[in-house]
N, C-alpha and C positions, 0 to 999 in steps of 0.2 A: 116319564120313561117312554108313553109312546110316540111325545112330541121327538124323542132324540132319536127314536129308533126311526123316523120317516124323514129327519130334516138332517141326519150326521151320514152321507154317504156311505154306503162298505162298517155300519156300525155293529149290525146285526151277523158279521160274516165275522167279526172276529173271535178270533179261538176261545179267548178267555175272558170275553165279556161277564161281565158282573154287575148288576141293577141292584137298587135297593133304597131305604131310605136312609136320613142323616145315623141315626143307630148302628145301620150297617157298615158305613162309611168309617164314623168313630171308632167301631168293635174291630174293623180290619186296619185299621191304619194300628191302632192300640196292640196289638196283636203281630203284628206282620205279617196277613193276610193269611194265619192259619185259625182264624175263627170269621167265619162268611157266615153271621146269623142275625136275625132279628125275634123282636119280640112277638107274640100274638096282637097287642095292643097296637102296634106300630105297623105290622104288616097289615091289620085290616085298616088302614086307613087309605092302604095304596088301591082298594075294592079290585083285588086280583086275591083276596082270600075267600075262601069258607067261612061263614066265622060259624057254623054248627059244628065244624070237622076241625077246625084249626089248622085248615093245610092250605096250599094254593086250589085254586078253584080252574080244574080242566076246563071249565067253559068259559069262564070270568078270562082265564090267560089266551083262548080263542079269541074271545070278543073282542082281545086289545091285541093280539098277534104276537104273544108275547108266550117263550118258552120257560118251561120250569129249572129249567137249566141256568141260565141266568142270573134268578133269583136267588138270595140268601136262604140258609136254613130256617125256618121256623121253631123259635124255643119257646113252648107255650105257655111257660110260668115268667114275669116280668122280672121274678127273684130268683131267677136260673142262676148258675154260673153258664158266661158265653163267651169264656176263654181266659188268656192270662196275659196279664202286657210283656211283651218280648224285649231281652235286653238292647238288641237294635233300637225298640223304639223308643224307649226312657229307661235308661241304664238303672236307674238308681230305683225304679220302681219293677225292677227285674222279677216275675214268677205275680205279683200280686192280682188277684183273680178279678175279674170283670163281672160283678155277682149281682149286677141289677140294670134293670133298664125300663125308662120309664120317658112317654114323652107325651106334649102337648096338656092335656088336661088334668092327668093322672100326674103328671108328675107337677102342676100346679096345685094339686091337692097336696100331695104329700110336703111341699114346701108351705103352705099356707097352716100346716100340723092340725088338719081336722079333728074334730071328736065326734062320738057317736052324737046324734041330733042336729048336727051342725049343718049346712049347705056353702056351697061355696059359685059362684057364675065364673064364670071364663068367658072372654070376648073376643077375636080374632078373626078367622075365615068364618066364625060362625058365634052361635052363642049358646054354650052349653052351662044346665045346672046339674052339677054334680054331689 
């Protein structure tokens, strides 16, 4: 985000700029841009959140030049509802609610169907056990 905000001329001046990650993306397109949220999980990984507060972080959004305004809403359960897909955007799945969101490791967990005792590794930009 703040590579686009210094390399996309006039990006930071427009009216209805909107930032955010693939979640965000997915939830507004799914929606027709009237659910603008993410999850807790998802938005701490952009390190522009809290994560003791669960909200954006005043100083973390200074340190990148980056307004709260911009940003999607924060919904700090993973198994929120974070809107409903709009008959615009897939007719046939009209009103049906957008009730989880999960990504990177967390949702490698939940496909891998852990049980208690279990561990699971994930490898990618980094390497977490979960």
């Amino acid at each position: 985000m703040k590579w686009l905000l210094e390399n996309v001329p006039g990006l930071a001046e427009q009216e209805n700029l909107t930032l955010g990650t693939i979640d965000t993306y997915l939830i507004a397109r799914l929606s027709c841009c009237t659910s603008i949220v993410t999850d807790s999980t998802n938005a701490s990984r952009t390190m522009l959140m809290d994560i003791n507060k669960l909200e954006w972080s005043p100083k973390m959004l200074g340190e990148y030049g980056m307004q709260e305004k911009w940003l999607p809403k924060i919904i700090k359960e993973s198994s929120a509802q974070f809107g409903e897909i709009s008959d615009v955007a897939v007719t046939t799945l009209k009103g049906v609610p957008i009730s989880g969101v999960l990504g990177d490791q967390q949702a490698a967990c939940l496909g891998h169907i852990l049980r208690d005792g279990q561990v699971k590794n994930t490898y990618g930009t980094g390497c977490f056990l979960l």
